[in-house]
C-alpha positions in Angstrom: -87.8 -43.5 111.4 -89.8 -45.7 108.7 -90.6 -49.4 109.1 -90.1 -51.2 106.1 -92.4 -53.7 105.1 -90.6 -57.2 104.9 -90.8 -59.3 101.8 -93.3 -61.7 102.4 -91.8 -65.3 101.2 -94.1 -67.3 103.2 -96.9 -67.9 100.5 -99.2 -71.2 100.9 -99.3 -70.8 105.1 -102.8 -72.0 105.6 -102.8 -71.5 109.5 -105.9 -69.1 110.4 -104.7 -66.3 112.8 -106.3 -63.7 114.6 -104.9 -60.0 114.0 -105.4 -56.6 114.5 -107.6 -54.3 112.8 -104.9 -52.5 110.9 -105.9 -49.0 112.3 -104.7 -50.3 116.2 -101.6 -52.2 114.2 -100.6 -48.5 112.9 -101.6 -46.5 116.4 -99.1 -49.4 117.9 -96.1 -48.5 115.5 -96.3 -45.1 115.7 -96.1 -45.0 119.6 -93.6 -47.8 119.3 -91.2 -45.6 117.0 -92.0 -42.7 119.1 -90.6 -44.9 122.2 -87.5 -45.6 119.5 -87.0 -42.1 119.7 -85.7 -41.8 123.3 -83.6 -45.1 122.8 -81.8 -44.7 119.9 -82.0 -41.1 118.5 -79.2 -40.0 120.6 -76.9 -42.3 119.5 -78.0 -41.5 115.3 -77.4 -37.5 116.7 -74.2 -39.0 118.3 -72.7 -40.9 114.8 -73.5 -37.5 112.9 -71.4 -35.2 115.3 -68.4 -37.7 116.3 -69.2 -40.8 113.9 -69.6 -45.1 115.1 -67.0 -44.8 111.7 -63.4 -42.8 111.9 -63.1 -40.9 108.7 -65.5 -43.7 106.7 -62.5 -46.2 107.1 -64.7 -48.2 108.7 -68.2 -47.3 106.9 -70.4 -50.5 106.1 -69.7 -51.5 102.4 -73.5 -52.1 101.7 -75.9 -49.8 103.3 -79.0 -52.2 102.6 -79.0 -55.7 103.9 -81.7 -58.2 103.5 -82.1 -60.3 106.6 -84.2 -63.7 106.5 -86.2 -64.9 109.2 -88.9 -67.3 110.1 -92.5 -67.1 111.5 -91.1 -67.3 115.0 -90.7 -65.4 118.5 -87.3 -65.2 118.6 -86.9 -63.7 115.2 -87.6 -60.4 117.4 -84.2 -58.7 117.6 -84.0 -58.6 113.6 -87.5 -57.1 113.7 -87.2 -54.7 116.2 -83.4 -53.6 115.4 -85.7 -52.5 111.9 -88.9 -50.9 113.6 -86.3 -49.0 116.0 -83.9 -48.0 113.5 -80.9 -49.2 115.4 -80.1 -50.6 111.9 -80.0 -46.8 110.8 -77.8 -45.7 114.2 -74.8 -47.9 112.4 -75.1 -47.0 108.9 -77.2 -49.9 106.8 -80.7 -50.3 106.5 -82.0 -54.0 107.9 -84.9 -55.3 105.3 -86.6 -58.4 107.1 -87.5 -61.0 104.8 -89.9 -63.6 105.9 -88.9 -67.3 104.9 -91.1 -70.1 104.5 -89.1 -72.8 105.8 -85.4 -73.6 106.8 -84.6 -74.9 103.7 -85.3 -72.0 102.3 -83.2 -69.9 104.5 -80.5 -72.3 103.7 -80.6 -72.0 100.2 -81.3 -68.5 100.1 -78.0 -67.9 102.0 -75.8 -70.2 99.9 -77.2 -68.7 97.0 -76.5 -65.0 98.2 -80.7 -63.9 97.8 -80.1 -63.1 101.8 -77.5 -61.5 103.2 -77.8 -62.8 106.7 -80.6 -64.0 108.6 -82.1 -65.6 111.7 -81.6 -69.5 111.4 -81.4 -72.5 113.6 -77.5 -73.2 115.0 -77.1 -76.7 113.7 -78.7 -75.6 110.2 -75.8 -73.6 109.7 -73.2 -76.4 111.1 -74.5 -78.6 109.0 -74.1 -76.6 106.1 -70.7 -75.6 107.0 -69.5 -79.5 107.1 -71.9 -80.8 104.3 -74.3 -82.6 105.8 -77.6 -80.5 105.1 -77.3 -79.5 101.8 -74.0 -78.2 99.5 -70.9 -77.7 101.9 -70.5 -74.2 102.1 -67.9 -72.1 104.8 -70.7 -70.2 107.0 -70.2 -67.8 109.7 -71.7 -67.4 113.0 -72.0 -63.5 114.0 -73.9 -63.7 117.1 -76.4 -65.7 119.1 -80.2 -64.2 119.0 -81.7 -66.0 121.9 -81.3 -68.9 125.0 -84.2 -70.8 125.2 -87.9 -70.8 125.3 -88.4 -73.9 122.5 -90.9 -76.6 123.6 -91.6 -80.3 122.7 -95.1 -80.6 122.1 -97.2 -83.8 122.5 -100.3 -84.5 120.9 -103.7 -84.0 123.3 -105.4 -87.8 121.9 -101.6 -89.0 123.9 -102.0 -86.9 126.7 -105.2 -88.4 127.1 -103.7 -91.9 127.5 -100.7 -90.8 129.7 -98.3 -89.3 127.7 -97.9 -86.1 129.7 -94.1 -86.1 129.7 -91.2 -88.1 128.8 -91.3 -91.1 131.4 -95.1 -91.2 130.3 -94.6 -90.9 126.4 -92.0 -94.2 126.6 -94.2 -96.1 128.3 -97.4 -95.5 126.6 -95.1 -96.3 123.3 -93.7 -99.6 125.5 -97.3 -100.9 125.7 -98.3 -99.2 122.4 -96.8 -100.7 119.3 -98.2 -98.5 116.6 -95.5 -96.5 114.5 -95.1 -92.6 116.4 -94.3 -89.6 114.6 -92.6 -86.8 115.4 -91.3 -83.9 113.7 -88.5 -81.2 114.1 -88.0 -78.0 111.5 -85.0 -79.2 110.3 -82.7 -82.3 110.1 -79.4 -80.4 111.2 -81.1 -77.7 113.4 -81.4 -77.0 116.7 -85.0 -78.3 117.5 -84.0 -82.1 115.8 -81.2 -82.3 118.4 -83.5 -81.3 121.5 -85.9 -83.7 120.1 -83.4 -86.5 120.0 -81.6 -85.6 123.1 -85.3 -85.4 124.9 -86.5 -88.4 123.3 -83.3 -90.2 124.4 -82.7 -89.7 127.7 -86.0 -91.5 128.5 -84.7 -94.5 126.3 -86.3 -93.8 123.5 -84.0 -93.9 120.4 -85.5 -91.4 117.8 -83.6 -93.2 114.6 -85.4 -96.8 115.8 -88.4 -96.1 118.0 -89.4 -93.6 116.0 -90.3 -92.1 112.3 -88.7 -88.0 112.4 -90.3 -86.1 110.1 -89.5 -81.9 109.0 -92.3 -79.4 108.7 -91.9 -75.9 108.8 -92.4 -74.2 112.1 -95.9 -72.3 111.4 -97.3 -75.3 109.8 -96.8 -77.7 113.5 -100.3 -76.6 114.6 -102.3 -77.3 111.4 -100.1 -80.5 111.1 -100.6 -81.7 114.5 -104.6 -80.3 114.1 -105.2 -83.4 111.4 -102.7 -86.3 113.2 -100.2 -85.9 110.7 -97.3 -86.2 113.9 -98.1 -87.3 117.6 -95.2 -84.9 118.8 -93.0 -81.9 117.6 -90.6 -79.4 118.7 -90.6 -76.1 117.9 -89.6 -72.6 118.8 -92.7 -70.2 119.9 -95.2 -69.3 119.8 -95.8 -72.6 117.9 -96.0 -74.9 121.0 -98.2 -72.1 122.9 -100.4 -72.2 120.4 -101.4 -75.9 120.5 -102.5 -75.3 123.7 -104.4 -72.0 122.9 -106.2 -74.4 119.7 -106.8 -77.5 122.5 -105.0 -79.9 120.6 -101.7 -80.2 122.2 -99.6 -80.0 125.9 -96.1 -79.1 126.6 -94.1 -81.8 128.0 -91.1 -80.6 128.3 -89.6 -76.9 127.7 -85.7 -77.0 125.9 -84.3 -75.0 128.7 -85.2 -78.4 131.2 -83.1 -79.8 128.5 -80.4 -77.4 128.4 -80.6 -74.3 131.3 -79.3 -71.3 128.6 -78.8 -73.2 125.4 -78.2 -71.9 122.3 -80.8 -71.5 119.8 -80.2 -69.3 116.7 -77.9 -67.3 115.4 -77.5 -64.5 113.0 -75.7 -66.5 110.2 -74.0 -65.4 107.0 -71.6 -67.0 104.4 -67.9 -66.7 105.5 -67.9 -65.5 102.1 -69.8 -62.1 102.7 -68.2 -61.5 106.4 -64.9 -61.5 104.1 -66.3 -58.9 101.8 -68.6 -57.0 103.9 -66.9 -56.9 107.2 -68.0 -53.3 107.7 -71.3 -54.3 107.1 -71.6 -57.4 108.9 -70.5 -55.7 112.2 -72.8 -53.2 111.6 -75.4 -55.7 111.2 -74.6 -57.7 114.7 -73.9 -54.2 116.4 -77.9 -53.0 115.6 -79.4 -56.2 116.7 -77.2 -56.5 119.7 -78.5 -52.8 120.4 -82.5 -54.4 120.0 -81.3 -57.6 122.0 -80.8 -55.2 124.3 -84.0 -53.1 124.6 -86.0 -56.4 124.4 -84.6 -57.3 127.4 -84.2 -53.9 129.3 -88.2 -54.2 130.9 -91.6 -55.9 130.4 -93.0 -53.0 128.8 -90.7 -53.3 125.8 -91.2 -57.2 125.7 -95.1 -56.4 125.5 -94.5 -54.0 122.6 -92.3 -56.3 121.1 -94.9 -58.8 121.5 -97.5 -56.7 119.6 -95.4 -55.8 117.0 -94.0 -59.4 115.6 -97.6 -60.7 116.3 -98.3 -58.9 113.1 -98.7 -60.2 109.9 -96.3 -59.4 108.4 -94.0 -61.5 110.6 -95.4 -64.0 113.2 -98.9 -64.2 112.4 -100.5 -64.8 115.5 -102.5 -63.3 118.8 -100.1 -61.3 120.7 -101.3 -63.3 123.8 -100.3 -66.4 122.3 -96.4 -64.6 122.1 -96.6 -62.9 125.2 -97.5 -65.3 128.0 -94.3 -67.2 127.3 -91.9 -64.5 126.8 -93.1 -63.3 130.0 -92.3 -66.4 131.5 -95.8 -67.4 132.2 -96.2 -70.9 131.5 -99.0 -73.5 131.4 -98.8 -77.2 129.7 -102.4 -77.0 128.6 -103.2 -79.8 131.8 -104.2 -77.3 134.4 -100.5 -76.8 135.4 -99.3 -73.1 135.9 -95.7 -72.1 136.3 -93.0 -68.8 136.4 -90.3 -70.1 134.6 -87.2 -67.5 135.5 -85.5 -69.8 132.2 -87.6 -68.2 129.5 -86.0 -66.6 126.1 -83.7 -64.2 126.6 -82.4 -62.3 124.1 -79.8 -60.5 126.1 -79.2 -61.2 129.7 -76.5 -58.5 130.0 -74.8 -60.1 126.9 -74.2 -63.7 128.4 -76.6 -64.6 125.3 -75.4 -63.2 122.7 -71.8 -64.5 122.7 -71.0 -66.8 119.9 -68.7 -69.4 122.2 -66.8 -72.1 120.1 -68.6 -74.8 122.7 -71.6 -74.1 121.6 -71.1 -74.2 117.9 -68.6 -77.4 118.9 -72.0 -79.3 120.8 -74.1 -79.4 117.6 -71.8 -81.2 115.8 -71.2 -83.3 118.5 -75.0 -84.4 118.3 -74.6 -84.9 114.5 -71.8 -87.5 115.1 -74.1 -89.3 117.6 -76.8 -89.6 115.5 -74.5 -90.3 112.1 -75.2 -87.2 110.2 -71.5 -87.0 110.6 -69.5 -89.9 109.4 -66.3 -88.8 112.0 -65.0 -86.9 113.8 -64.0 -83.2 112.8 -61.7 -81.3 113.9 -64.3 -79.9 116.3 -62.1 -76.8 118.1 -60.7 -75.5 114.4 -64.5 -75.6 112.5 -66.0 -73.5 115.5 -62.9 -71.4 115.2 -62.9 -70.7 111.6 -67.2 -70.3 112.3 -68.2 -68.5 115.2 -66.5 -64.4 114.1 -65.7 -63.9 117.8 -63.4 -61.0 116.1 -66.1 -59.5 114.4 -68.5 -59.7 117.5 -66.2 -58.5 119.8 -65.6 -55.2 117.4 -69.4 -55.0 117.1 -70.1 -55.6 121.2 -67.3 -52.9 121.5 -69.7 -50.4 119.3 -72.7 -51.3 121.3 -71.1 -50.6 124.5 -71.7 -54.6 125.3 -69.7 -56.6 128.0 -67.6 -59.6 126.3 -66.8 -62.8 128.5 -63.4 -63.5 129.0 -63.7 -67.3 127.5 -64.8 -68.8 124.2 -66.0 -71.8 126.2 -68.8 -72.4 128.8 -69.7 -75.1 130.9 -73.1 -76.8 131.4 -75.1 -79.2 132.6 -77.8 -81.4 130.9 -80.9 -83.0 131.5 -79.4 -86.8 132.0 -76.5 -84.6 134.0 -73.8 -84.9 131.2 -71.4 -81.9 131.2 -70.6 -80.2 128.3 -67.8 -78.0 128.4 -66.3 -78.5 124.8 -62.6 -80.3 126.1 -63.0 -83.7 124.8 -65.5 -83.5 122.1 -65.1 -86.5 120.9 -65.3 -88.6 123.7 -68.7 -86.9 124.4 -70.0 -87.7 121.3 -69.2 -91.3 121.5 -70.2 -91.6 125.2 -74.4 -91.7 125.0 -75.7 -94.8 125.5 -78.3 -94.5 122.8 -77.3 -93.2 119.5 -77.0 -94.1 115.5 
């Protein structure tokens, strides 16, 4: 099995990183395709004798798919479905392409540059309603991970108090000065734990507050000159300000949400109608990696080393590994297990695209006005989240379904969530636009 190199679209990252010598980077890959072996060589042996396809009816239309992703730890399935070669165990070859920013990921998916890639939930809601960019019908494949963001709080706050939320409003009570805080992107996931966070200890993030956008790998350097006095971010982004000394984790997102959704493998609806094949293909393979991420710490660790590369994250592995591990510290002395870390898998419970959970983001983006009304909330998730196509590709992978589109869950201010009245739930927060 080869492992491509990505397309490196991330030109003008300033952030120093420490890497491997490129000698141990290569020892690491061979023994990590060697490893690849065992886990999927039996099933490539298994779709030349009896074939994933029945007489090519159901062969992928394109056998090479470029998939986008960003500097990020949870990019990790599309990296390691490639490094594997589960992508070659269904037919198509996965080519990850490294992204610079959201935006670009957005564009690059309207525009058809990227077949799929690995983007932020509400990014591709807002997208699919209009409100981030040229409306566009977008489809949902799968989900790529629960958990394991962080908000992130400057160490000079800290310093005065602001260790968590109860501490941040009442340093900013007593503090008048403007704050800033930034998310990756307007519509995406990490805004809307950001608001949600910022809200629920009476802070309202459209008044209190000036919200800025910066691309995830850039938080550290950003933070590093007092450009923001707070962000949220997916890892190993927050990790690392602790690692540098110049920021503490006040919050994780799963004490905002226990198992939320994060990102998804998102396409056009466009090329899920001409590529079917090739799209469950696509979501089959990464389920397959989802999989082995999950399956035992060793293969987390290996997975660790190999999107610490750069080529893809562009860090230490010990700043990605600690946290994936669920080894935490919030950079004051404080040590904790967290048994809520990412998971990529978690016997398939992850990877499920339920209709509630595409139907909460745009719940969030009526609260805060990004939506002028109300949609019809049930029939956008619907016509989103390819539960057919999912279900076809969890069937290939040999991965349990649940038996309901919707789940139930609890928040941090103790709202439920279930996706019946959507509405209602928008309009029933205290603070918002």
């Amino acid at each position: 099995m080869s492992n491509p190199t990505p397309t490196n679209k991330s030109a003008g990252l300033t952030l120093a990183e420490s890497h491997h010598d490129s000698a141990q980077t290569n020892l690491q890959r061979r023994s990590f395709l060697q490893s690849a072996a065992v886990v999927a060589g039996a099933g490539i042996v298994g779709l030349r004798t009896g074939g994933v396809w029945a007489a090519g009816s159901d062969k992928p239309e394109k056998e090479e798919v470029r998939i986008g992703f960003i500097p990020l730890t949870d990019c990790a399935s599309i990296v390691m479905a490639s490094v594997l070669g589960f992508d070659k165990k269904y037919g198509i070859k996965i080519i990850p392409t490294k992204e610079s920013s959201w935006a670009s990921v957005r564009d690059k998916l309207v525009n058809g540059e990227l077949d799929a890639a690995h983007v932020l939930y509400g990014l591709l809601y807002g997208v699919q309603m209009g409100v981030s960019g040229n409306k566009k019908d977008m489809a949902v494949l799968m989900t790529l991970n629960n958990n394991g963001q962080a908000i992130t709080l400057s160490k000079k706050l800290a310093d005065k108090g602001a260790v968590d939320g109860a501490g941040l409003a009442k340093l900013m009570q007593s503090d008048k000065r403007e704050y800033t805080f930034a998310q990756t992107f307007p519509t995406g996931t990490h805004a809307m734990w950001l608001n949600y966070w910022l809200a629920a200890h009476g802070i309202n993030p459209m008044k209190d507050a000036k919200v800025i956008t910066v691309p995830p790998p850039q938080m550290v350097a950003n933070m590093r000159v007092g450009n923001m006095d707070g962000y949220c971010v997916g890892e190993p982004w927050n990790h690392r300000a602790i690692a540098d000394g110049i920021g503490i984790t006040a919050a994780t997102t799963q004490d905002i949400w226990k198992d939320h959704p994060e990102k998804v493998l998102g396409t056009t609806a466009e090329f899920a109608q001409k590529y079917p094949n090739t799209a469950r293909a696509m979501t089959a393979a990464i389920l397959e990696a989802s999989r082995w991420i999950d399956a035992s710490l060793m293969n987390k660790n290996k997975m660790a080393e190999t999107i610490a590369d750069k080529s893809y994250v562009n860090t230490s592995v010990d700043v990605i590994n600690q946290r994936i591990l669920g080894r935490y510290q919030n950079g004051l002395g404080k040590t904790w297990d967290d048994p809520n870390h990412m998971k990529f898998f978690n016997d398939g419970a992850v990877n499920f695209p339920y209709l509630s959970d595409g139907m909460w983001f745009m719940t969030q983006h009526k609260r805060w006005g990004l939506l002028k009304a109300d949609p019809d909330y049930l029939a956008v998730a619907k016509a989103v989240n390819r539960i057919d196509i999912y279900k076809d590709a969890a069937a290939m992978a040999k991965v349990p379904v649940p038996k309901e589109v919707m789940r139930s869950s609890k928040l941090m201010d103790g709202t439920v969530w279930d996706g019946k009245n959507p509405a209602a739930y928008a309009a029933s927060f205290k603070i918002k636009a």
